[in-house]
PyMOL commands that place a pseudoatom at each C-alpha (Angstrom):
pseudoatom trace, name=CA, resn=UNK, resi=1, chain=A, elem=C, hetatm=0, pos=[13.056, 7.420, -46.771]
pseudoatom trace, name=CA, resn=UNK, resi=2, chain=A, elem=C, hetatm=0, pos=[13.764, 6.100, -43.549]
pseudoatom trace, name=CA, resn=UNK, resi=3, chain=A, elem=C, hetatm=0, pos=[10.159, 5.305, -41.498]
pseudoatom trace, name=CA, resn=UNK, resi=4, chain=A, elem=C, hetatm=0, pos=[10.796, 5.608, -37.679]
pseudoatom trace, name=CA, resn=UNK, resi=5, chain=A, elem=C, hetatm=0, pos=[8.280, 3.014, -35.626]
pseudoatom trace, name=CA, resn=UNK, resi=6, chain=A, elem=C, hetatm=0, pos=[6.912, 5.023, -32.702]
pseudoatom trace, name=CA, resn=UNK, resi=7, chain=A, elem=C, hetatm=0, pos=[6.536, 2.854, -29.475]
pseudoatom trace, name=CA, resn=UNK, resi=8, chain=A, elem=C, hetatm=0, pos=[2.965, 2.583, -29.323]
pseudoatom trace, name=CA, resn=UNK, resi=9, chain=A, elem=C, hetatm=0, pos=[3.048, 0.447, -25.593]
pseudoatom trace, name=CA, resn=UNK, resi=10, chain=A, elem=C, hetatm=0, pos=[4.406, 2.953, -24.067]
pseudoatom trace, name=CA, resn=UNK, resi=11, chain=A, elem=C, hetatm=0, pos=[2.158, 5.714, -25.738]
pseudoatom trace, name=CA, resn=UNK, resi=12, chain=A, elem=C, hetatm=0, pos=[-1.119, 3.328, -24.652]
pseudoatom trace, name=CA, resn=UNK, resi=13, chain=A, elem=C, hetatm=0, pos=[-0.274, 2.789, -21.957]
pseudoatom trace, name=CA, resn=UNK, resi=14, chain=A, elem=C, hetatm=0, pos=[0.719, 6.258, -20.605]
pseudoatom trace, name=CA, resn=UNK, resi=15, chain=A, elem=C, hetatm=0, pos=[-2.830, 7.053, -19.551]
pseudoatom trace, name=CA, resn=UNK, resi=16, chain=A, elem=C, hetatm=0, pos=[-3.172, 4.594, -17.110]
pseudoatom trace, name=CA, resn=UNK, resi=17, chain=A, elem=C, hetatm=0, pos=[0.472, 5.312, -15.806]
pseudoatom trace, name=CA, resn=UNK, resi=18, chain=A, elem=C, hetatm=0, pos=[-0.531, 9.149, -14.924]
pseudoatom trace, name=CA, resn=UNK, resi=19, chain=A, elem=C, hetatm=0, pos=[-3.777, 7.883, -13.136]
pseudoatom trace, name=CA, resn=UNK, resi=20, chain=A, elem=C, hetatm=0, pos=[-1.868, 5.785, -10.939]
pseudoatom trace, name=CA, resn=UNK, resi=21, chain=A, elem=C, hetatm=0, pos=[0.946, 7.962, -10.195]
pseudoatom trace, name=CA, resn=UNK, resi=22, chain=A, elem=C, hetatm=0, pos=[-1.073, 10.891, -9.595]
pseudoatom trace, name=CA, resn=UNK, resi=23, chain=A, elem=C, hetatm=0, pos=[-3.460, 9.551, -7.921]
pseudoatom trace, name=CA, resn=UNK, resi=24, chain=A, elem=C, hetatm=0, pos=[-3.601, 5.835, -6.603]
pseudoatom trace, name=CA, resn=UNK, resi=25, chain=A, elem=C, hetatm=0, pos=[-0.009, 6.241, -5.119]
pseudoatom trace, name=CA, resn=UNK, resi=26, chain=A, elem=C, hetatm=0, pos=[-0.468, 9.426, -3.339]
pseudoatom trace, name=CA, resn=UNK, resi=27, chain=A, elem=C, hetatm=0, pos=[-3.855, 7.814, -1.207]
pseudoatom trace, name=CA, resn=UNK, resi=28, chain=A, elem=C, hetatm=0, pos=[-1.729, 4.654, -0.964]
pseudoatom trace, name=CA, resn=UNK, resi=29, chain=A, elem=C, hetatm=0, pos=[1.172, 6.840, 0.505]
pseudoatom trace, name=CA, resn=UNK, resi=30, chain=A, elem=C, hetatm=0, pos=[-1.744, 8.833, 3.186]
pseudoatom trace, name=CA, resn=UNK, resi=31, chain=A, elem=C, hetatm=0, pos=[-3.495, 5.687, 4.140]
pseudoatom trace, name=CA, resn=UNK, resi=32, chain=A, elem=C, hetatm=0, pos=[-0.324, 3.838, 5.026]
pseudoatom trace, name=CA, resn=UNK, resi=33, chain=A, elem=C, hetatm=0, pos=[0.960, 7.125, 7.357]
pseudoatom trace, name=CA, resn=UNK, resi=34, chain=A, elem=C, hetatm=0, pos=[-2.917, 7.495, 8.839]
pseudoatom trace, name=CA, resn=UNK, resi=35, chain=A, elem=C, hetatm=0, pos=[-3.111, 3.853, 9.611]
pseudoatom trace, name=CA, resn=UNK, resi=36, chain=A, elem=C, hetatm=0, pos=[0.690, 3.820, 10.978]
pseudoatom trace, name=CA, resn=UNK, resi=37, chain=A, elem=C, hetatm=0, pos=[-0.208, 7.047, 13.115]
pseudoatom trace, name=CA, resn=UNK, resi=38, chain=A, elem=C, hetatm=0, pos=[-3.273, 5.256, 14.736]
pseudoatom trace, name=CA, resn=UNK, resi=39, chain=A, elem=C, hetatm=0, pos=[-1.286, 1.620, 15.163]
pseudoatom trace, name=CA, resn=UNK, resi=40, chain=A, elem=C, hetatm=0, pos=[1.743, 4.148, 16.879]
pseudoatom trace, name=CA, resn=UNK, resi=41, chain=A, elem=C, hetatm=0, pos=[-0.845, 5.745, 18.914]
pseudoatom trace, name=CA, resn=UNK, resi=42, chain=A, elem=C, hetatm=0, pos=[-2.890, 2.353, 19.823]
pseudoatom trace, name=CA, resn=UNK, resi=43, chain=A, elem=C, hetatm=0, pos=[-0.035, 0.553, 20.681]
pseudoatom trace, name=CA, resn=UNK, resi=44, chain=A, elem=C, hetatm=0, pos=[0.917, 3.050, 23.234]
pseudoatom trace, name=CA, resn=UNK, resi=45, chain=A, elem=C, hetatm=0, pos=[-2.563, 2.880, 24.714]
pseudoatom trace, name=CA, resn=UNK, resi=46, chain=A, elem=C, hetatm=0, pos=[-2.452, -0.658, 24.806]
pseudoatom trace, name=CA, resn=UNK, resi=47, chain=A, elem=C, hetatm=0, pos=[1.205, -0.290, 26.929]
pseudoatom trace, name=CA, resn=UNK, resi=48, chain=A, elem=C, hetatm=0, pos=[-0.392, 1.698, 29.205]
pseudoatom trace, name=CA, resn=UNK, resi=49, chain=A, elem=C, hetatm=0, pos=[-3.385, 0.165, 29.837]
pseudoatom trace, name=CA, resn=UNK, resi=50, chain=A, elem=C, hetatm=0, pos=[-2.531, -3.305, 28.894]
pseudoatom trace, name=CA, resn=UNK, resi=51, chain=A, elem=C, hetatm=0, pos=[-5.024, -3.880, 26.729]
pseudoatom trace, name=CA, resn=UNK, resi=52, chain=A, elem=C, hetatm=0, pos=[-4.967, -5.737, 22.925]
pseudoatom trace, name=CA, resn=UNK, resi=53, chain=A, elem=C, hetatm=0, pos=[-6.639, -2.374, 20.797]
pseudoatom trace, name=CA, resn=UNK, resi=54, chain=A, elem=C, hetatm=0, pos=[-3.902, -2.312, 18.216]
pseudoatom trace, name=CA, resn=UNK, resi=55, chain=A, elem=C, hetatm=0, pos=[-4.468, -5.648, 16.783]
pseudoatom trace, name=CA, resn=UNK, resi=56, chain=A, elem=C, hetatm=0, pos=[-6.836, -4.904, 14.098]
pseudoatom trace, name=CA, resn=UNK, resi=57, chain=A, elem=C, hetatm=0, pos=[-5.572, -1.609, 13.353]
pseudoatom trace, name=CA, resn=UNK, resi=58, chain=A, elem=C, hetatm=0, pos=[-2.232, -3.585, 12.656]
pseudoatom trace, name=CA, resn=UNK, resi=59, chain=A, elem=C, hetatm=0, pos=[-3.781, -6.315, 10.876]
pseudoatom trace, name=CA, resn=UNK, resi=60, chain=A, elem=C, hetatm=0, pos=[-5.064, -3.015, 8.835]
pseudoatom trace, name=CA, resn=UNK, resi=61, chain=A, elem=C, hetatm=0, pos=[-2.070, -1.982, 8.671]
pseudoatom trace, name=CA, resn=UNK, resi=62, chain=A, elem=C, hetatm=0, pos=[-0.117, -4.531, 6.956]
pseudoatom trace, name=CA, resn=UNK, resi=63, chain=A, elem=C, hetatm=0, pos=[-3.210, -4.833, 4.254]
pseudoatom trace, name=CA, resn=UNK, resi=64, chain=A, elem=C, hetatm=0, pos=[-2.952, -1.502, 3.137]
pseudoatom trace, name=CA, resn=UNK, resi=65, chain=A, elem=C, hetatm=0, pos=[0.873, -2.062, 2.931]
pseudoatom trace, name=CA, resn=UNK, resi=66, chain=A, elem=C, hetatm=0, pos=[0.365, -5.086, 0.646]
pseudoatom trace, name=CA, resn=UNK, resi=67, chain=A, elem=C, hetatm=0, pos=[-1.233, -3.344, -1.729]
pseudoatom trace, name=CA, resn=UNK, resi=68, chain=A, elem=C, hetatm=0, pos=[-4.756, -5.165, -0.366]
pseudoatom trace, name=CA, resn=UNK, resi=69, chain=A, elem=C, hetatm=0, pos=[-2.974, -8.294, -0.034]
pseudoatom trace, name=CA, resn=UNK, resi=70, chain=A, elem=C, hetatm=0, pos=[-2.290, -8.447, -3.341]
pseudoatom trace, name=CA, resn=UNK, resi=71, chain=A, elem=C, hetatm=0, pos=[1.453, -8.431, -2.859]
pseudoatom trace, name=CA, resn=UNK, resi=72, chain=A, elem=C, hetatm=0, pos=[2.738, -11.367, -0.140]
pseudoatom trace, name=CA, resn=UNK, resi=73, chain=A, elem=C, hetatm=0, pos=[3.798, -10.722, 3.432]
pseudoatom trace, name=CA, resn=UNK, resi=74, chain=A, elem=C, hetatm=0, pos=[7.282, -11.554, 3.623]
pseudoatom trace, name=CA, resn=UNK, resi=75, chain=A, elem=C, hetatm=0, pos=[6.654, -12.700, 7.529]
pseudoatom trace, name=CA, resn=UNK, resi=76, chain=A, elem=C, hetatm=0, pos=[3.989, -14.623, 7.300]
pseudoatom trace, name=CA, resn=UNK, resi=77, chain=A, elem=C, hetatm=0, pos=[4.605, -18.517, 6.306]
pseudoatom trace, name=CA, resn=UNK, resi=78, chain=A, elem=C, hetatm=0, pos=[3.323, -19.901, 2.834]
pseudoatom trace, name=CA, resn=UNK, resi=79, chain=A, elem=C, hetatm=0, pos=[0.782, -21.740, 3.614]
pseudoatom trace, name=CA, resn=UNK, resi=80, chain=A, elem=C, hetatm=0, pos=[0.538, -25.123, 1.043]
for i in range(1, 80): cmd.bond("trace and resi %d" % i, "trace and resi %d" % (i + 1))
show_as sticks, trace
zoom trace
C-alpha cells in the first residue's frame, strides 16, 4: 500500500492566508486609495493657495504603501 504524505505547511498555514487575503489586503487596498484621494485633493489646494498641507498626508501616504514601513522605500537613500 502506497501512503500519500499530505502537505501539512500548506494545510497550517491556510488559516492565516484567508485572514489576510480577506481581510488585511482589502483595508490595505481602501487606505492606500483614501489617503491617495486626500494627498490628490491637498496637493491641489496647496497649488492654489500655495501653501505646504500635503506634506504629511504624503508622508502618510507612502507609510501605508510600505506596508507601515516595513517594506523599504525605493527613493529614499540607505542610510548606514
Amino acid at each position: 500500500m502506497i501512503v500519500m504524505a499530505l502537505p501539512v505547511a500548506p494545510i497550517l498555514l491556510m488559516p492565516f492566508i484567508i485572514v489576510f487575503f480577506i481581510v488585511v489586503f482589502p483595508l490595505w487596498v481602501v487606505a492606500v486609495a483614501v489617503l491617495g484621494l486626500v494627498m490628490w485633493l491637498l496637493r491641489g489646494i496647496d497649488a492654489l493657495l500655495k501653501t505646504r498641507m500635503a506634506s504629511p498626508i504624503s508622508s502618510a501616504f507612502h507609510w501605508t504603501l510600505s506596508w507601515g514601513g516595513l517594506a523599504e522605500r525605493r527613493d529614499r537613500p540607505r542610510e548606514g
